[in-house]
N, C-alpha and C positions, 0 to 999 in steps of 0.2 A: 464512633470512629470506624470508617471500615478497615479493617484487619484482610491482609492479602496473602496466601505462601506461596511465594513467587517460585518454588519449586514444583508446585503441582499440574499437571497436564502435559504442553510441549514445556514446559521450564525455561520459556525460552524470554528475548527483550520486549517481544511483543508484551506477555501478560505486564509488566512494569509500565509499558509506554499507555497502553489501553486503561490500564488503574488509573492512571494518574489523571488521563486526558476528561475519563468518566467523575472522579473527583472533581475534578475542577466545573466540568458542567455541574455537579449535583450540588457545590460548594459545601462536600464534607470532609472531614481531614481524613487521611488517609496514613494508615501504618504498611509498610510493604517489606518482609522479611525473604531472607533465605533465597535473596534474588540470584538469578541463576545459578542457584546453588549446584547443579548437575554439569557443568558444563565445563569444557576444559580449561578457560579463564574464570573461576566464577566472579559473580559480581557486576558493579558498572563498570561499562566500557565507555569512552570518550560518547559514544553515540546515543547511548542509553543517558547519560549524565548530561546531555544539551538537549534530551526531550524534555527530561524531568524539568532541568530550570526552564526553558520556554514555556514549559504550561505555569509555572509558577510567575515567570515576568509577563504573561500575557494576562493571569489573573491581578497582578497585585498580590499573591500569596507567600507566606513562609514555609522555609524548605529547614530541616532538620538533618546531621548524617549524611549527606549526599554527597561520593566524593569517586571518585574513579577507585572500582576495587570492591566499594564499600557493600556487603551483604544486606542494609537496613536502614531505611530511609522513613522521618517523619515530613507530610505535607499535607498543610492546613492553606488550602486555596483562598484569594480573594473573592469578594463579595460580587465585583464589577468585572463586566466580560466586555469592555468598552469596545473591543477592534482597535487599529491604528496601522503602523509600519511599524517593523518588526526586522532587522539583520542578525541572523544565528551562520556563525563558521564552525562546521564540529571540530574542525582543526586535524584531521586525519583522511581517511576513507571512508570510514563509517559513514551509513548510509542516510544523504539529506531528504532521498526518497518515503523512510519510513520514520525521518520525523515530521516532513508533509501529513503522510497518514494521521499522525499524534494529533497536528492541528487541527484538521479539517473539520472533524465536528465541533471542535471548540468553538472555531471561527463561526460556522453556520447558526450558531445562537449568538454572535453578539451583538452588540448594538449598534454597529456602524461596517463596514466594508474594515475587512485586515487582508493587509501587503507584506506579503514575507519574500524576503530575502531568502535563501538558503544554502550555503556551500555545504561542501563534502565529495562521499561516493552518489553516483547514479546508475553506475553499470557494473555490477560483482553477483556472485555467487552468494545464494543463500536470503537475497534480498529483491525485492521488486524494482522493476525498472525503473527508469523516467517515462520511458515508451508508455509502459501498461500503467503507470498510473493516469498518463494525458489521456491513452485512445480506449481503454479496459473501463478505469474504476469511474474516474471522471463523466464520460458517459453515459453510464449507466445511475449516477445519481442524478444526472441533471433528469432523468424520468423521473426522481425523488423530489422535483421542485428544486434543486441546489444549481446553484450558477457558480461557476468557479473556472477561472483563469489561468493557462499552466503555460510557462514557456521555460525554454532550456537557454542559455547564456554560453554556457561552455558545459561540454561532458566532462564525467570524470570517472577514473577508474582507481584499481586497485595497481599501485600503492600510494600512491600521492593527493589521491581524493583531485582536492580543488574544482570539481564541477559545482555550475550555482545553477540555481532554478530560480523563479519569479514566478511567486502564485498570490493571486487574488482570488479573496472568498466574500463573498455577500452574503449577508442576514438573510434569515430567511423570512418570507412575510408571514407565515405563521407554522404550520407542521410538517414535518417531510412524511412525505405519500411511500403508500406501502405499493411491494413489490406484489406482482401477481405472474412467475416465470418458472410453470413447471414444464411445458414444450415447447424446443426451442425453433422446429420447423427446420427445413432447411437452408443450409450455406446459401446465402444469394452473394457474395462478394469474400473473396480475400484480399486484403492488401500487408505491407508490413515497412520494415526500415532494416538497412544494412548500411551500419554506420563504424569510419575508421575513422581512426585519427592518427593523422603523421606516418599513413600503412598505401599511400597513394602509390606509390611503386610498384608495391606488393601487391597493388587490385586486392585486397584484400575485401572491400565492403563488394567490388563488382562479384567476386569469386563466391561470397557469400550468397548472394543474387541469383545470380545462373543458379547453383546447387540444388537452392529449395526450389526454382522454378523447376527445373528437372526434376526432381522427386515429385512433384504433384503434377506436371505434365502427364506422369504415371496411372495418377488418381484421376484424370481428368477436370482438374483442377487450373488454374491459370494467373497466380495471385499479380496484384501491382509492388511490385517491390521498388520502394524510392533508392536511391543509394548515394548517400551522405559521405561526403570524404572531407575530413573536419582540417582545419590546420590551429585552431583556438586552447586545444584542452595542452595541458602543462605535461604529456609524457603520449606516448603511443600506448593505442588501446581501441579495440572493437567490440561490438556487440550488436545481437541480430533479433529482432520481433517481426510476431506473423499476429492478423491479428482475423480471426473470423465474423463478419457478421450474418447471423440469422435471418429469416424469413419474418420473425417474428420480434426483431428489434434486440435481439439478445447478440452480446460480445464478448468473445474469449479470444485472451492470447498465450502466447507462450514467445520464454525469451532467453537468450544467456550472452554471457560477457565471455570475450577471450582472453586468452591470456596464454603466459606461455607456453609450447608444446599441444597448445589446442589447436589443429587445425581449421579453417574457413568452413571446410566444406565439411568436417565434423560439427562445428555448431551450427549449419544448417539443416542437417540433419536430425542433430538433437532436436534444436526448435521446433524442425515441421512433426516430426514423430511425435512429441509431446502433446501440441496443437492436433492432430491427428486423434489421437489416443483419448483426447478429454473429449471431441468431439463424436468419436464413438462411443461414448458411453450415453447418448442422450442427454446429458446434460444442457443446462440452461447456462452455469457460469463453468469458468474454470477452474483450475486447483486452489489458484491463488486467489481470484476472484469470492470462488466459497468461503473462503473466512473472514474476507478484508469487511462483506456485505453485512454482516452479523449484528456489529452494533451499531449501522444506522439503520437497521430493521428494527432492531430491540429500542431505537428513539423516535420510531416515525408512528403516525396513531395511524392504527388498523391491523389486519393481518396481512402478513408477510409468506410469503411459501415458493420455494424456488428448488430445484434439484441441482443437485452437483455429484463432481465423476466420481467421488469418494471421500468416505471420511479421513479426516485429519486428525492433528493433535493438536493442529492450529484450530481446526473447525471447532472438536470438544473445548479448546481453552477458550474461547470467544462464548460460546456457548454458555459455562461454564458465569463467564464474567457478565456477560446478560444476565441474566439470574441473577447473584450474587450479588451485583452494585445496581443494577436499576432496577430489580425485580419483575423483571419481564419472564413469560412463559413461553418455553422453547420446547420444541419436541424434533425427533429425526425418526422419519419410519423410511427407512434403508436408506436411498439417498438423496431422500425430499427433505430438505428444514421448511420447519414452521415456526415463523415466530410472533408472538404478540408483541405490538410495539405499545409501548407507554403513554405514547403522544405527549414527547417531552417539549416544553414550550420555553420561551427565553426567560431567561430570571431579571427581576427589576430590581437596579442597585438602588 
């Protein structure tokens, strides 16, 4: 059984979401304690508790413990990783974006095309976008051989959640390719999205737009900024991505949601300074991108080696969890990872 203390590194729902998602590939049961035990809810939250059971209804597996709250959770995955359709509502805000994450390596070992539905949040604090999952992560694995599907239905935001996403994941024909991305060359292109909803009055998404074009006018920079003025999602709510592409096929973004008392042309600012800031660093990914990359390095056969703006405690916990559940060799000399991949292949039910 792997044994997990879901208290150690960041403490955060990732290590829970990533055990689980990694169990279910490896089909061993899995004990998971002391989940976020550091945090000022600790425990499952609504969002952590609809990763858990998806990976268990997507295996055929049994779940033990598992309840909104609960610090301790037993799961003993199923045998068959069949694919199919799949509708998960987390029934909150919590974020449908970082249960995408949860599936996608699943999906990529199964044995047929999986169609997820997903409601929830897509645009809050503290969690990855819908943006930078479609034009960020998405991308950057289809280099890996993964073909994968992303479309948005409706946004959603904090507090009402109700945004869905539609993602399609196909099998892979045999092992995901490693990454080879320690210079990233220069910016040949920026673009991004400034997206409102029910804020058309307010020019809100246009306001965002001008801003960061104005701030990199400065840079001599000149991004394509879309600008999305939604009337679909169930409350008013905005959010702003920028997203860079390299010389050398490398993509970083950066992104944040508004809310109230945030001004427009503050979270333009934010966004492009961030985007900005990862991008001087020579980096190859960005903040977010460095840890999300981790374990489909530590599944793909070969080496793996890429530089990022900084380490994390996301980065150490991904790291951390390579090792530990697949036994892959990772190393970081300052802010290059190195990872050996496994060359994890599909399992026959």
């Amino acid at each position: 059984m792997i044994e997990i203390d879901g208290s150690v590194y960041s403490g955060s729902g990732t290590i829970l979401r990533y055990s689980t998602a990694l169990a279910t590939l490896l089909g061993k049961p899995l004990h998971l304690f002391k989940i976020r035990a550091r945090r000022d809810k600790p425990g499952l939250r609504p969002q952590h508790l609809q990763a858990v059971e998806a990976c268990r209804a997507f295996s055929g597996g049994r779940l033990e413990g598992a309840r909104v709250d609960s610090q301790e959770f037993f799961y003993e995955p199923g045998l068959a990783l069949k694919g199919g359709s799949f509708h998960w509502n987390i029934g909150t805000a919590g974020s449908a974006t970082m249960l995408a994450y949860t599936l996608l390596p699943i999906a990529l070992f199964a044995e047929a095309p999986s169609r997820f539905s997903l409601v929830g949040g897509l645009f809050q604090d503290f969690a990855p976008s819908f943006f930078h999952l479609k034009r960020v992560l998405v991308p950057t694995l289809q280099k890996m051989g993964a073909r994968i599907e992303l479309e948005m239905v409706r946004p959603g935001y904090v507090p009402q959640g109700q945004g869905h996403i539609q993602m399609t994941v196909f099998p892979l024909a045999g092992f995901l390719n490693p990454l080879l991305m320690v210079a990233p060359g220069a910016v040949r292109r920026m673009e991004g999205a400034a997206l409102a909803s029910h804020l058309e009055r307010e020019k809100v998404a246009e306001r965002m737009a001008l801003h960061c074009q104005k701030i990199m006018a400065a840079e001599g920079g000149k991004p394509e900024i879309e600008v999305l003025d939604d009337q679909t999602s169930v409350q008013k709510g905005a959010a702003f991505f920028l997203r860079a592409e390299t010389e050398k096929g490398c993509f970083l973004g950066a992104d944040q949601a508004g809310k109230p008392g945030r001004r427009s042309e503050a979270i333009a600012e934010f966004v492009t300074s961030s985007l900005l800031d990862d991008i001087r660093t020579g980096a190859t990914t960005d903040r977010h991108l460095a840890d999300q990359l981790i374990l489909f390095a530590a599944l793909a056969r070969g080496q793996t080696r890429y530089s990022i703006p900084r380490p994390t405690e996301h980065v150490e916990s991904n790291l951390w969890l390579a090792e530990k559940i697949l036994g892959a060799e990772t190393r970081r000399e300052k802010n290059v990872l190195q990872v050996e991949g496994i060359g994890f292949h599909r399992r026959v039910s």
